[in-house]
RODO-993882 format. One line per field, with one value per atom (N, C-alpha, C): atom name; x, y, z; residue number from 0. Coordinates in steps of 0.02 Angstrom, whole numbers. Each point is the difference from the previous one (the first is absolute). Layout:
atome <- c(CA ...)
c1 <- c(X ...)
c2 <- c(Y ...)
c3 <- c(Z ...)
num <- c(NUM ...)
REM end
This chain:
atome <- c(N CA C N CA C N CA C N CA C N CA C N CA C N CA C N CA C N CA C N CA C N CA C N CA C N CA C N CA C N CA C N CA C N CA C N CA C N CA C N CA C N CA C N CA C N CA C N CA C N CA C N CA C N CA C N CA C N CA C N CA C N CA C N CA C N CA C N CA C N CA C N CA C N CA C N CA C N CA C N CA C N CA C N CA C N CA C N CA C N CA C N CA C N CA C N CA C N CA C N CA C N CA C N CA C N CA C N CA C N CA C N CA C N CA C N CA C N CA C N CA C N CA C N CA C N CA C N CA C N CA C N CA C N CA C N CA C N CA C N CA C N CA C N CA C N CA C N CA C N CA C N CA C N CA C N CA C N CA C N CA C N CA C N CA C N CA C N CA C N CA C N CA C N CA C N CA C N CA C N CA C N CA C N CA C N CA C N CA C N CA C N CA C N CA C N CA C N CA C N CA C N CA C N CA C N CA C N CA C N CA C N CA C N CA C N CA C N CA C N CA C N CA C N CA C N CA C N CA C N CA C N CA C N CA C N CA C N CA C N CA C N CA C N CA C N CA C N CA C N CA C N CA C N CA C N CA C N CA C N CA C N CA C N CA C N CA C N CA C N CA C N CA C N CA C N CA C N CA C N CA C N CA C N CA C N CA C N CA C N CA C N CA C N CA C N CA C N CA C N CA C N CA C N CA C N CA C N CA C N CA C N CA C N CA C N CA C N CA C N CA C N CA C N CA C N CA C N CA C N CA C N CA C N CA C N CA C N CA C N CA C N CA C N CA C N CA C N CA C N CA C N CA C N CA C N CA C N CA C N CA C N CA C N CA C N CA C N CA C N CA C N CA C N CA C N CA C N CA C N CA C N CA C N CA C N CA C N CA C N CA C N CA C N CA C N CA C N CA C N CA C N CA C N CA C N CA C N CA C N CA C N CA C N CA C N CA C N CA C N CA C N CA C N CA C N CA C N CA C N CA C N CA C N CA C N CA C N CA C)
c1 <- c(225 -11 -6 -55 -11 57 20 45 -54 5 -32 49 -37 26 5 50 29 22 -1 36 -46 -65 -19 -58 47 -39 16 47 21 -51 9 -59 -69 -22 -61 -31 75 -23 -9 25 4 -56 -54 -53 -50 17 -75 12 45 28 0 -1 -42 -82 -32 -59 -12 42 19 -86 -8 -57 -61 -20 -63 6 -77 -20 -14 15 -3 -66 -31 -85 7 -73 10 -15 25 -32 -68 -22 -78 -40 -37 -39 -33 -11 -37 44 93 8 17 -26 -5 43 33 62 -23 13 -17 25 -52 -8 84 28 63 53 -15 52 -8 -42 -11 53 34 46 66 13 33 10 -41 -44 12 9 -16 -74 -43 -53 -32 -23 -46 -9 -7 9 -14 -82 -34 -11 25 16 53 46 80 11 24 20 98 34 45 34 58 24 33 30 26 70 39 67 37 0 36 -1 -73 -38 26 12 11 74 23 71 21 -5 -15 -9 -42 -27 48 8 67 68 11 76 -9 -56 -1 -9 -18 -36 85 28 65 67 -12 21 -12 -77 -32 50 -21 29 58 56 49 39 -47 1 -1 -53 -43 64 9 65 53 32 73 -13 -74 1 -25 27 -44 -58 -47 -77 -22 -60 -39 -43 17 -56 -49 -39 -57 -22 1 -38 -67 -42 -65 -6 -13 -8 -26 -32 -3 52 44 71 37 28 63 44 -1 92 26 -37 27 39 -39 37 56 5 84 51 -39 56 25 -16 16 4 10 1 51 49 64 -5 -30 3 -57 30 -46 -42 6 -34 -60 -16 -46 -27 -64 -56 -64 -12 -52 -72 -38 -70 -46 -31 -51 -39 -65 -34 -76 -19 -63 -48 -43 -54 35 18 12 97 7 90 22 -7 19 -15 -30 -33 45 -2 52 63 31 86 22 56 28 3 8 10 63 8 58 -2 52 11 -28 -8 -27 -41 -44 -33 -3 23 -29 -68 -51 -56 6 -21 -2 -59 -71 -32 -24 -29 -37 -84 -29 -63 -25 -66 -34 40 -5 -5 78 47 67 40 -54 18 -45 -29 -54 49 9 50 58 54 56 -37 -33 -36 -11 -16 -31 76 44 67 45 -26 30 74 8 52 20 70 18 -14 -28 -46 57 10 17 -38 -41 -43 27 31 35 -85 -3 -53 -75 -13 -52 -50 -63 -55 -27 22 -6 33 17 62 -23 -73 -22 35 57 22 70 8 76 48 82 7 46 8 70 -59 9 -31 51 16 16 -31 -7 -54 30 15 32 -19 -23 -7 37 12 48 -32 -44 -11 20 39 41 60 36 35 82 -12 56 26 -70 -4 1 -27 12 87 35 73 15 -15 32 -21 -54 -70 64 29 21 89 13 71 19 -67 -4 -12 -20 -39 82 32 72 37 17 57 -17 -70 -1 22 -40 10 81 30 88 9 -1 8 -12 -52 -8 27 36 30 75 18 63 17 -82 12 -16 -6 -6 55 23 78 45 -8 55 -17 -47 -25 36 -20 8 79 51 50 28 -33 28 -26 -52 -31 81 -9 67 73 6 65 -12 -58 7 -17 -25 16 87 8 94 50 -21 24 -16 -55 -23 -17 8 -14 83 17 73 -25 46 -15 -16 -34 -21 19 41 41 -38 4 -33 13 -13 16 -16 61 -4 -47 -32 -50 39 -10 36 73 8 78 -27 27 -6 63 11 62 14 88 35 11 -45 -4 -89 -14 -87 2 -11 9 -69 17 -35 -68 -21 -54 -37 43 -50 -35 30 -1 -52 -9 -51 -70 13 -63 -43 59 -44 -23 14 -25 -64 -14 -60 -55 14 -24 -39)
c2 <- c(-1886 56 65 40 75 36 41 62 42 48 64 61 62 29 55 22 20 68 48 71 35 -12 53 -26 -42 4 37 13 64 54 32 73 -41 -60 -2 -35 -20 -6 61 43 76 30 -24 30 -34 -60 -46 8 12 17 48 63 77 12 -67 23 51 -30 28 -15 -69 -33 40 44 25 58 6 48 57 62 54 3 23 20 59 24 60 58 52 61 5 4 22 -70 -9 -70 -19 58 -25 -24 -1 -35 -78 -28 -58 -50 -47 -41 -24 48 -23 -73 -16 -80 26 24 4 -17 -1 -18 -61 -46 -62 -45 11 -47 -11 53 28 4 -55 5 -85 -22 -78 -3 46 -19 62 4 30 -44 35 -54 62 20 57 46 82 46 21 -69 6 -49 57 -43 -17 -47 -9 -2 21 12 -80 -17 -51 8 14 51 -33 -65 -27 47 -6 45 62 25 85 10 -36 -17 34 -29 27 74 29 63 50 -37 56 32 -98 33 29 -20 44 93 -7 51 52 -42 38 -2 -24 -4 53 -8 86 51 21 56 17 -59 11 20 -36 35 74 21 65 27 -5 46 8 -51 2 36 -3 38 73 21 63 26 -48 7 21 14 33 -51 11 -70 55 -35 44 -28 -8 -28 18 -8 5 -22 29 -59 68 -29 51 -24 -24 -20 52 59 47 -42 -73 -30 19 -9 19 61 70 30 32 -42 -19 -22 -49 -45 23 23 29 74 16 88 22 -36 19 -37 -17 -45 50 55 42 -49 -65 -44 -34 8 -40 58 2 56 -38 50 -52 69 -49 55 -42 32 -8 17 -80 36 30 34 47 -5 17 18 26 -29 60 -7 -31 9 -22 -64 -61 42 40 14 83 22 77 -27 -58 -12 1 -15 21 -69 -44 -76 -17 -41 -32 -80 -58 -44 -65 3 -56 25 -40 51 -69 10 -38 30 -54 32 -35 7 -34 35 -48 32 8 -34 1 11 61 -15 28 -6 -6 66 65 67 7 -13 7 -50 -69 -40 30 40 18 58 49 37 -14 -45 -29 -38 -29 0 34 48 41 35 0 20 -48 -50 -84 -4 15 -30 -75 -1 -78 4 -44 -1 -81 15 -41 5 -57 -7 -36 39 -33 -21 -65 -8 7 -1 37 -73 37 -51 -17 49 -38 -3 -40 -2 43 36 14 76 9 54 -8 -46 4 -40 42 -41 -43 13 -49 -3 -71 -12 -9 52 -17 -21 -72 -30 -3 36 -16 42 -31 68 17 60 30 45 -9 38 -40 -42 -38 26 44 26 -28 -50 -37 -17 20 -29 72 50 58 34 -23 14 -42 -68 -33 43 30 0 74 67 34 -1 -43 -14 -30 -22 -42 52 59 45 42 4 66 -55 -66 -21 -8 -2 -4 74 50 72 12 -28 11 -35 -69 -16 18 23 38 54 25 81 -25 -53 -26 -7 -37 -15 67 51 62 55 -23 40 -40 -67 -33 14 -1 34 59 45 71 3 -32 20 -64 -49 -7 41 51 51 51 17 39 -15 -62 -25 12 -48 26 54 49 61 30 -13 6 -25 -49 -41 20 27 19 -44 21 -78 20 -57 -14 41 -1 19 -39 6 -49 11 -51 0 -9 43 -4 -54 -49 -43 54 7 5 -45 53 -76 -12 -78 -25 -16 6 -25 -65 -68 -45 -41 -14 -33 -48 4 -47 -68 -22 -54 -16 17 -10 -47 -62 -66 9 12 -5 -41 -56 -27 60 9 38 77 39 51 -25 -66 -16 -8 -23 -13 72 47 73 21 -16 40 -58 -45 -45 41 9 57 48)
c3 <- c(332 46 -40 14 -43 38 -47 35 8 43 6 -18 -34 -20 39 44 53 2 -72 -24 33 14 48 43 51 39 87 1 58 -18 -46 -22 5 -22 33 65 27 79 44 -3 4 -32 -42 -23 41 19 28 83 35 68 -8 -25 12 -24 -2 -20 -53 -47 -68 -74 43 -38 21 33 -8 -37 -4 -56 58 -9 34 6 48 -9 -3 -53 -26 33 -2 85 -38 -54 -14 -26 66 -13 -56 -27 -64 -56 9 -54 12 -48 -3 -50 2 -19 -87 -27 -66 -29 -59 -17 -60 0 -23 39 53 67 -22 -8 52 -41 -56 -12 29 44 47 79 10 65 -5 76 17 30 25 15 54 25 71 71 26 83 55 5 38 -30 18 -41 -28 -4 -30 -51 -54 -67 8 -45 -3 -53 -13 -69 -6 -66 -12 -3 40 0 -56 19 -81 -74 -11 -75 24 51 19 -13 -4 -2 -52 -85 -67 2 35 -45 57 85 38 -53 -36 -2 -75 -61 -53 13 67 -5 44 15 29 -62 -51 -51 -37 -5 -47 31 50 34 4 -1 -5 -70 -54 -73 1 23 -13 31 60 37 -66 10 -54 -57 -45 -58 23 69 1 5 11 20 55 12 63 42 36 41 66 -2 55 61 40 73 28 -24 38 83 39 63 58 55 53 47 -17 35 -8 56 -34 -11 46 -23 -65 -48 -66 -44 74 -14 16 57 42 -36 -38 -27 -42 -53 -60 -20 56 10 -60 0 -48 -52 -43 -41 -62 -37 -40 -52 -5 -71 67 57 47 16 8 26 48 57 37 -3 -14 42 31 61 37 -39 -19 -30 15 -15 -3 -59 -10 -72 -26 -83 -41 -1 72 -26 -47 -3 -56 -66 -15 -59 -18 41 -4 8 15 -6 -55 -25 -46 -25 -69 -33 40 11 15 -37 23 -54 37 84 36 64 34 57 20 78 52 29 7 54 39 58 59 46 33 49 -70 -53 -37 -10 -18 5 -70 -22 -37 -59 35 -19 -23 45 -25 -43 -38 -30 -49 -12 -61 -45 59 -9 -65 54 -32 -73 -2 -59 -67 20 -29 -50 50 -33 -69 31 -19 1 66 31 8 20 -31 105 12 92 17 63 63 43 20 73 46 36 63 43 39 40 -46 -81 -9 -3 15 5 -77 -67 -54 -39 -64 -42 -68 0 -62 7 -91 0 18 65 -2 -17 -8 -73 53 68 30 82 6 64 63 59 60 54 -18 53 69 60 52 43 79 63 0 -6 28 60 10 72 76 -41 67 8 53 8 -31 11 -27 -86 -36 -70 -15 47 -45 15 49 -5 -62 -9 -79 -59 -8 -36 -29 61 -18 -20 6 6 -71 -16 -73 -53 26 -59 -9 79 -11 -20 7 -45 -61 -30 -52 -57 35 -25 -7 63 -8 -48 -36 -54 -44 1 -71 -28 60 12 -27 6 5 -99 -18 -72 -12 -2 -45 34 43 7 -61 -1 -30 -112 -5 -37 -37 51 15 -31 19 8 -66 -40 -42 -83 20 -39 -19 76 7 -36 30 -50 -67 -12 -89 -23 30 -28 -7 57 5 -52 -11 -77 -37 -19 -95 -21 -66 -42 -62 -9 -45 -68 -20 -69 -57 -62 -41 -50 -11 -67 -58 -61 -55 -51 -41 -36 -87 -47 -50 -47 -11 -90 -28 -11 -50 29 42 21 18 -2 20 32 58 40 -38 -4 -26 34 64 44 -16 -33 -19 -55 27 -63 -47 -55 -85 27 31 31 20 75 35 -36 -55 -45 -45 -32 -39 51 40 61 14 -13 52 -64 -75 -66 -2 30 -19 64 37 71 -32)
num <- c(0 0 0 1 1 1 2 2 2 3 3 3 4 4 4 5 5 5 6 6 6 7 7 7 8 8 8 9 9 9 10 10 10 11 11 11 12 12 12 13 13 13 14 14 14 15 15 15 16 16 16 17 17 17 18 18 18 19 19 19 20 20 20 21 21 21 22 22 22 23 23 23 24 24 24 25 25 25 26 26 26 27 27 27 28 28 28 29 29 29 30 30 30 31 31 31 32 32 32 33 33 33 34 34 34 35 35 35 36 36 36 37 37 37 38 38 38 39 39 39 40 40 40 41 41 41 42 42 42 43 43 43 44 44 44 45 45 45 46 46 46 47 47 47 48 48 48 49 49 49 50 50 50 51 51 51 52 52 52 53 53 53 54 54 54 55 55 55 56 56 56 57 57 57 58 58 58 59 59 59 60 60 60 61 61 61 62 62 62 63 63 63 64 64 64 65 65 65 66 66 66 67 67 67 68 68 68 69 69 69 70 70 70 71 71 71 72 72 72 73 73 73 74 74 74 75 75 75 76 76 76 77 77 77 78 78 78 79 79 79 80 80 80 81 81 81 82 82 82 83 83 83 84 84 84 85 85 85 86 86 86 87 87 87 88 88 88 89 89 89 90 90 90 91 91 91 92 92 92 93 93 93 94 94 94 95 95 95 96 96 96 97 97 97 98 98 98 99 99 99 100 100 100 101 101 101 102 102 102 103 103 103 104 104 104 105 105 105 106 106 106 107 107 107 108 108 108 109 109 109 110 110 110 111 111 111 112 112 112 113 113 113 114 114 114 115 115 115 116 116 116 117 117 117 118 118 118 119 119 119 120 120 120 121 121 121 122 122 122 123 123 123 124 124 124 125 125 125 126 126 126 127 127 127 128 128 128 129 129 129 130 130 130 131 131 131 132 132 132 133 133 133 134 134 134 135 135 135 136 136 136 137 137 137 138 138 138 139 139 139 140 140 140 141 141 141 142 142 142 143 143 143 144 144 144 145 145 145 146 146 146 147 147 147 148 148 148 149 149 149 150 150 150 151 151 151 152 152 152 153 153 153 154 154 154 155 155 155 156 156 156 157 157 157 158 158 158 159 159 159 160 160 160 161 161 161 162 162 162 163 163 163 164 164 164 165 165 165 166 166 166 167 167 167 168 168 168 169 169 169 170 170 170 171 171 171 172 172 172 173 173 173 174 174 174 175 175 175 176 176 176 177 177 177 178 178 178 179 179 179 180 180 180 181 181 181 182 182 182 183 183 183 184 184 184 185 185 185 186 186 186 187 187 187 188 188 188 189 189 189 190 190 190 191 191 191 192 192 192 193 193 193 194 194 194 195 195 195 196 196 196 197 197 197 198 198 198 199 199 199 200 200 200 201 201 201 202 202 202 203 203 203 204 204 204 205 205 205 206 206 206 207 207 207 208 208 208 209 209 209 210 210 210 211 211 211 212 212 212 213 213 213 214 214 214 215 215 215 216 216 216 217 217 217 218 218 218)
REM end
């Protein structure tokens, strides 16, 4: 009898029962599902493609990993999206920044260390480009350029409560490793450093066996 391997399959019954597996359609018809997707993709069936949530699996949780790095060491992360949720969420959080974007925003912001886009189109992925930003495509229709794939609807009301709940516990973690950080910086500054005892030339310890003394003059 095969075992099945069972560690996640609650999170992806919860991805395939929110209609987690489709591919968002794009608001501007002309973009079209790049041949970089398709390894990523189980197939087409009308005008709806499907992700392989399994393969999507990999690049969610590396990609909630990155972020949670970037947090703890003090990094900047960016939100692209015409979603304000984002900038609800993270109102207090000075290392998370959101913009609505426009022509030209992506390109007048300031570097930061990760950018989510989301509501991806041609111009604001050229953009982020152009900067060479380390890119997250939440929902994006191609993988060319980005370095972490979030293959998942989240325009299902339900995946985008996980979708955001996943991004603030992750950010709190990370907040958590650079407080803890933070405060063993602190300690050892509080300590110093001991003092360093000088060794006389030529003194050699009276517990230093004649061996080991010939060994360090062959050195």
């Amino acid at each position: 009898m095969v075992k099945r391997n069972t560690a996640h399959v609650d999170l992806l019954s919860l991805f395939i029962g929110s209609s987690g597996y489709l591919v968002p359609r794009p608001y501007n018809e002309n973009v079209k599902i790049s041949k970089t997707m398709h390894p990523y993709l189980l197939g087409k069936r009308n005008i709806y493609y499907f992700y392989d949530i399994e393969k999507s699996l990999y690049g969610i949780r590396a990609t909630l990993e990155v972020l949670k790095n970037i947090i703890g060491n003090g990094g900047e992360v960016l939100f692209v999206s015409d979603s304000p949720v984002f900038k609800f969420v993270f109102a207090n959080d000075p290392n998370v920044g959101y913009l609505k974007w426009k022509r030209t925003a992506i390109a007048k912001s300031k570097d930061v260390d990760l950018v989510f886009l989301s509501d991806i189109e041609t111009e604001n992925l050229v953009e982020a480009c152009r900067k060479s930003m380390l890119l997250v495509g939440v929902g994006s229709p191609t993988m060319s350029k980005m370095s972490y794939p979030f293959n998942l609807n989240i325009e299902s009301t339900l995946l985008a409560h996980w979708f955001f709940s996943a991004i603030y516990t992750t950010c709190s973690r990370g907040n958590k490793v650079k407080e803890n950080l933070s405060k063993k910086a602190q300690l050892s500054s509080l300590l110093g450093k001991g003092p360093i005892k000088k060794v006389k030339k030529g003194v050699i310890s009276p517990l230093r066996s004649k061996g080991a003394t010939n060994l360090r003059n062959e050195i």
